[in-house]
C-alpha positions, 0 to 999 in steps of 0.5 A: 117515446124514446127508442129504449121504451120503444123496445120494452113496450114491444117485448111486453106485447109479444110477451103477452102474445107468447103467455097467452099462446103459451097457456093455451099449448098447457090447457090442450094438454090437460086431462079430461080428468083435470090433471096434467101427466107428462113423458119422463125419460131419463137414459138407456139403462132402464131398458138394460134392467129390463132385460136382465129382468126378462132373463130373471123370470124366464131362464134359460131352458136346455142352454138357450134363451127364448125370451116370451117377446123376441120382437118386443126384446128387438124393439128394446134393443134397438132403444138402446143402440139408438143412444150409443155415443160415438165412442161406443159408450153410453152416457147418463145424460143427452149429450154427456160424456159415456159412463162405466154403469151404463155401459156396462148394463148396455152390454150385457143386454146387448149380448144377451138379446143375440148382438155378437162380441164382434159386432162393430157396436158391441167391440166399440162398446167394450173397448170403452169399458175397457177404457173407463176401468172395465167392469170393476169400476161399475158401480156396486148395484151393476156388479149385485145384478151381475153377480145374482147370475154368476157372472161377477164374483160375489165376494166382491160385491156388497151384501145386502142381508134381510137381517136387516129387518130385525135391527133396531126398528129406526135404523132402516129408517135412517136411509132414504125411502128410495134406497130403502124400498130398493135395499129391502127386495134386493135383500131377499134377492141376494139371500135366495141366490146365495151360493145358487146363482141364477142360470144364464144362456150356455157359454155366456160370459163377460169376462171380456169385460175384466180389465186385466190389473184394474182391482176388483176389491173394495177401495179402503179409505186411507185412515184405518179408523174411519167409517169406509173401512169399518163398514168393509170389515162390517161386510166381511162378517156379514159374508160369514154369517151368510154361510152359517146363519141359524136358518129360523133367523133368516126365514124370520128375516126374510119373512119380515122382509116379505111383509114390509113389501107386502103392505107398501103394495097396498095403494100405491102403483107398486113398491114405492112406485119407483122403477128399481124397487119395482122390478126388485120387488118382482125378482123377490116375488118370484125367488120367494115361490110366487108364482106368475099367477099369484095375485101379487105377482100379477099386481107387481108385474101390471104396474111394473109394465104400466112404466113402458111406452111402446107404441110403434115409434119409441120403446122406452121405460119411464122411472116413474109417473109424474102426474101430480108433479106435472098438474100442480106445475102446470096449474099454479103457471097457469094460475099466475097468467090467470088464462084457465076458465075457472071451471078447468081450474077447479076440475083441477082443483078436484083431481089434487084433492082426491090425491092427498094421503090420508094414511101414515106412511114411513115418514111418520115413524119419526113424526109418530103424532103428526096427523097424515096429509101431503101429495105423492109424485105419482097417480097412487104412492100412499106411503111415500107423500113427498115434501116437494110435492106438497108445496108445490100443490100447495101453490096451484091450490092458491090458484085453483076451486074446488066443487067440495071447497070445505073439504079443499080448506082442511086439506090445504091446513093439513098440508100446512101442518104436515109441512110445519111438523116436516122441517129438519133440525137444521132449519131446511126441508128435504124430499120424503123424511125429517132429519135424513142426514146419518152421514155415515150411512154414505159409507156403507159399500152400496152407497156409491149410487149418491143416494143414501140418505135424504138430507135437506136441500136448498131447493125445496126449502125455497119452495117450501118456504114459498108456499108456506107464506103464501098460504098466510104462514107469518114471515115471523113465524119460527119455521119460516125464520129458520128456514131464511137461516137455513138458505142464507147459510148454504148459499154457495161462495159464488152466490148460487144454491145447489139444486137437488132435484133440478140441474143444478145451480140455476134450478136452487138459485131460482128456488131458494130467491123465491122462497126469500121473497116469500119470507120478506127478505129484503131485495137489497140484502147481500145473498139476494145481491149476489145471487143475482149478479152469479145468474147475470154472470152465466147467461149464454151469448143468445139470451138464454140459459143452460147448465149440464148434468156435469155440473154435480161431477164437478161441483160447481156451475157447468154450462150447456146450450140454452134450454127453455126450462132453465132461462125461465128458471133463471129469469123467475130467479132474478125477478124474484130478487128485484131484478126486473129492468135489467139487459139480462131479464129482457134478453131471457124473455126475448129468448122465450119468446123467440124460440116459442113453436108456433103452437105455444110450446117449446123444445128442448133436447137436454136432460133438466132433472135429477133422480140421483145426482151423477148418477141418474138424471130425468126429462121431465117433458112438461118442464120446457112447456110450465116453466116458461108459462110461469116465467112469461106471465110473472114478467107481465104480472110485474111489468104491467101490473097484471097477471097475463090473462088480465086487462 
C-alpha cells in the first residue's frame, strides 16, 4: 500500500471512530420526549432590555428605583460586565470590535442598577460611546426606547403609529414577520407615552452620552427625490398628526392593535415567540391598563421569563428557543450516520409531528388558498411556520419512523405542498413569507436594524431545494428548475453564496452546493467549479474553517479562527460539489477529528448564527456538536460506501 493510501486509510478509521463517538455525544443530548433543544445566546444586549423592562413595569417611587430583585438585577449586571471588551465598549459578536447600539444600552442598564458615572467601567464605557458617534449614532430602536422614558428627544426619533392597523390590510404584510410583530406592540407603546413619558429615578440622565456637534437629526439621502426623504417628510406629518388625531381613530387603532396581539398569543410561547416582540408585547400590556394580575399579563410575562437561564453560574437571556431547529438537525446528522436505534429515531419522528401547524398564520395572507402546514423554530409559534425549518424537518423526517406512520406521510405531503405554494417570483425561498422584498420598505426611518423585509436567500433556497428532491420531487419539475435559476444568478463573483441565517458566505456556499446536487446539477459545471475552488481558496493554515460576523459589515468574505461548525459546513460543501479526494477535504476532516473532546463534542467560542445581519448575531450551542456529525458520517458515506453506522 502506498504511503498516500496509507494516509487516507488511516484518516477514514479515525473518521469512523469520531462519527461514532460523535453521534453518541448527540443521543446523550436528547430529550426523553425525543427532541433535541440546545443554548442560544447571542450578546449583552437582551440582558440590557431587561433592564429597562424592570424599570417600565416598576417605576420609580418617591424618585427612587427599587427594582422587586435587586440580587437578580446584581446577577445581570454582572452578565453584562463580564463582555466588556477592553476598550470599554460592547460588541455584537465574541470577539467583535464594540458597536455604538450596544453600547449604548449597556450603559443605561449599568447606571440605572446603581454603577456610578466615575466608575472606571462606566467612564471607559462612555468614552467609547463618545468615540463611536455618542448616542445619536445608536440606532432608531436604541433612541425609541430611551425616548419612551424622556431621556432622548422624541422628535427625533422615528414614530411608530398604531394607524397603521387601519391601512390597507397588505401593507402591514409587506414587512417581515418579525418587524412586524415588533412594530405592532411598540406602536401602542409610543402612543400611550406620547407627550407623557415614563418616569425614571431623580437626576437620571444620559446627557453624558451626547456627543457635542454629532447631529442628532435623521440623515437625509442626498437626492431629494428618493424614497429615504420621502418617508422623513412622511414621518413629519405623522408627528403632526400624533398631536391632533380625532381620539375615535386612535382608540380604533390601538384597539385593532391590541387584538392582533391578542390572537397571535393563542399557540404560541408569546407574541411571535421572539424576545423583542415579547417584551413590547408586555410594555403594550401594561400601557393599555392590564394589570400584572391579568391573565394576559401573567401568560405574556411566564413565557417572556421562560427566555431566562439562571441557574447560579450563568444569567443570561435567550432570543428565542430552538427545539425544532435543533432535533431536525441533530436527527437528520444522525440519520446519514445511520448510528440511532430505530426506536430514538422514531421517538423523534413523533415529537416533529405533533409540531407541525395545523392552522393559517400571517403567511397565508398571501397564500390565502394553500392548505396549512410546515414547523416552527420554537416549541409553540402556530402563526410564524418558517420555510427553513420545514425543509430542514423535512430532511430528518426521511430518516426517521413514526408510531402513527399514516398521519407521518400526509403531513410530510403537506409540507411539501405548503413549500411548493412558498416559493417566490424570483425562483428563491425566504424565511417566513412569499414575495417579501418591497424594497422601499428598507427606507423608512426604523429600518436601520437590517430587517425590514424578508427576501429570499441563497441559503434556504439550497436547503429548500435539498429536501424537495429528496422527498421524490422530480428535478424537471417547475419549482426545482427556478430555484437552480435562482442560485446560479445570486452566486457571488468570487464563487461563493451569501448566508442569510448562518455567517455567512461559507454557511450559503455549503447550502446552495447541496441543494445543486439535489437537483442534479452537474459536478462539472462552472458555478459548482467555482465555488469550490473559493472554499479551497479560504481554509485556515490548521485544516479548518472560520469566517466573522465582520463578513456582513464588509460585504465580502472575512476570516476568523477556525470553528468546528463552519469546517463541517465547509467540508459537506465541497463533498457535495464532487470534491471528495482533495488536500483540502482530508485536512478539513483531520481537523474534525483532531479537535473532537474525548466525549464526542466539540467546542467552539465564535458566534456562527445570524438573527439580523450587522445587527444581531446567535450561538446556536448545538451547531459545533450536529454539523460536524453530519460532515463526519457524509465523509464515511462516500468514502467507503456506507453511512457511519453501517458495515
Amino acid at each position: 500500500m502506498s504511503p498516500g493510501l496509507q494516509v487516507e486509510d488511516a484518516l477514514l478509521t479515525a473518521s469512523a471512530k469520531a462519527a461514532r463517538s460523535a453521534s453518541e455525544y448527540l443521543l446523550s443530548r436528547q430529550d426523553p420526549a425525543g427532541y433535541w433543544w440546545g443554548d442560544l445566546t447571542a450578546d449583552s444586549t437582551l440582558e440590557s432590555d431587561w433592564l429597562l423592562l424592570l424599570l417600565w413595569l416598576h417605576p420609580p417611587k418617591n424618585g427612587q428605583w427599587v427594582p422587586p430583585d435587586r440580587a437578580k438585577v446584581d446577577r445581570a449586571v454582572a452578565s453584562i460586565l463580564a463582555r466588556q471588551n477592553a476598550d470599554g465598549g460592547f460588541a455584537i459578536f465574541a470577539k467583535g470590535p464594540s458597536e455604538c447600539s450596544a453600547s449604548v444600552k449597556a450603559y443605561f442598564a449599568l447606571k440605572l442598577a446603581g454603577l456610578g458615572v466615575d466608575d472606571t467601567r462606566m467612564s471607559r464605557l462612555r468614552e467609547r460611546i463618545l468615540s463611536l458617534g455618542g448616542i445619536q449614532a445608536a440606532n432608531s430602536y436604541v433612541k425609541i426606547n430611551m425616548a419612551l422614558f424622556g431621556l432622548f428627544p422624541r422628535q427625533h426619533v422615528p414614530s411608530v403609529p398604531p394607524e397603521i392597523m387601519l391601512l390597507p390590510a397588505n401593507l402591514l404584510y409587506e414587512m417581515s414577520s418579525w418587524t412586524r410583530a415588533i412594530v405592532v406592540p411598540l406602536s401602542i407603546v409610543q402612543a400611550n407615552t406620547l407627550g407623557k413619558p415614563r418616569p425614571v429615578p431623580d437626576g437620571f440622565d444620559l446627557s453624558e452620552l451626547f456627543k457635542p456637534g454629532a447631529d442628532i437629526t435623521f440623515h437625509k439621502a442626498d437626492s431629494f427625490f428618493s424614497w429615504k426623504n420621502g418617508f422623513l417628510m412622511a414621518d413629519k406629518l405623522v408627528k403632526v398628526w400624533e398631536r391632533q388625531a380625532p381620539g375615535s381613530i386612535r382608540a380604533k387603532a390601538i384597539g385593532k392593535a391590541k387584538d392582533w396581539i391578542l390572537e397571535r398569543f393563542r399557540h404560541s410561547e408569546g407574541l411571535a415567540a421572539i424576545y423583542p416582540s415579547m417584551q413590547y408585547a408586555i410594555m403594550a400590556l401594561d400601557s393599555l391598563g392590564y394589570t400584572a394580575d391579568s391573565p394576559e399579563r401573567v401568560e405574556a410575562q411566564k413565557q417572556f421569563d421562560a427566555l431566562l437561564v439562571d441557574d447560579g453560574k450563568r444569567f443570561f437571556f435567550q432570543p428565542c428557543f430552538s427545539p425544532v431547529w435543533d432535533t431536525a438537525i441533530a436527527a437528520y446528522s444522525l440519520g446519514v450516520g445511520g448510528f440511532a436505534p430505530d426506536d430514538r429515531m422514531k421517538q423523534c419522528g413523533d415529537w416533529l409531528l405533533s409540531k407541525e401547524v395545523r392552522q393559517k398564520g400571517d403567511w397565508s395572507v398571501k397564500r390565502p388558498d394553500t392548505q396549512p402546514s410546515g414547523w416552527y423554530f420554537e416549541f409553540a409559534n402556530e402563526f410564524y411556520p418558517d420555510i427553513d425549518d420545514t425543509a430542514m424537518v423535512l430532511l430528518a423526517l426521511w430518516h426517521t419512523r413514526s408510531s402513527r406512520q399514516g398521519e407521518f406521510d400526509a403531513a410530510a405531503g403537506r409540507a411539501i405542498d405548503w413549500l411548493l405554494a412558498m416559493q417566490s417570483k424570483d425562483g428563491g425561498w425566504a424565511a417566513f413569507d412569499v414575495d417579501n422584498d418591497t424594497h422601499s420598505l428598507s427606507e423608512v426611518p426604523f429600518a436601520d436594524h437590517n430587517a425590514m423585509l424578508d427576501p429570499t436567500c441563497p441559503d434556504i433556497t439550497g436547503r429548500v431545494l435539498e429536501a424537495l428532491c429528496l422527498w421524490g420531487v422530480s428535478q424537471d419539475s417547475p419549482a426545482v428548475r427556478r430555484g437552480v435559476q435562482y442560485l446560479r444568478k445570486s452566486q457571488e463573483p468570487d464563487g461563493s453564496w451569501y448566508g442569510r441565517w448562518g455567517v455567512d458566505y461559507i454557511y450559503g456556499t455549503f447550502l446552495a452546493l447541496r441543494g445543486l446536487r439535489a437537483a442534479g446539477y452537474d459536478e462539472r459545471e462552472a458555478e459548482v467549479l467555482r465555488a469550490g475552488e473559493w472554499l479551497r481558496s479560504v481554509q485556515n493554515a490548521d485544516g479548518g474553517w472560520g469566517e466573522s460576523c465582520e463578513s456582513y459589515a464588509r460585504n465580502t468574505f472575512v476570516g476568523a479562527e477556525s470553528t468546528a461548525s463552519q469546517t463541517a459546513w465547509a467540508v459537506l460543501g465541497l463533498l457535495a460539489g464532487g470534491d471528495t479526494t482533495s488536500e483540502s477535504v482530508h485536512l478539513g476532516i483531520d481537523f474534525l477529528v483532531r479537535n473532537q473532546r474525548p466525549d464526542g463534542g466539540w467546542d467552539e467560542d465564535l458566534a456562527t448564527g445570524t438573527g439580523f445581519p450587522r445587527v444581531f448575531y446567535l450561538t446556536y450551542h448545538l451547531y459545533r456538536h450536529s454539523f460536524p456529525a453530519l460532515a463526519l458520517a457524509e465523509y464515511m458515506k462516500i468514502k467507503g460506501g456506507r453511512g457511519a453506522g453501517h458495515p
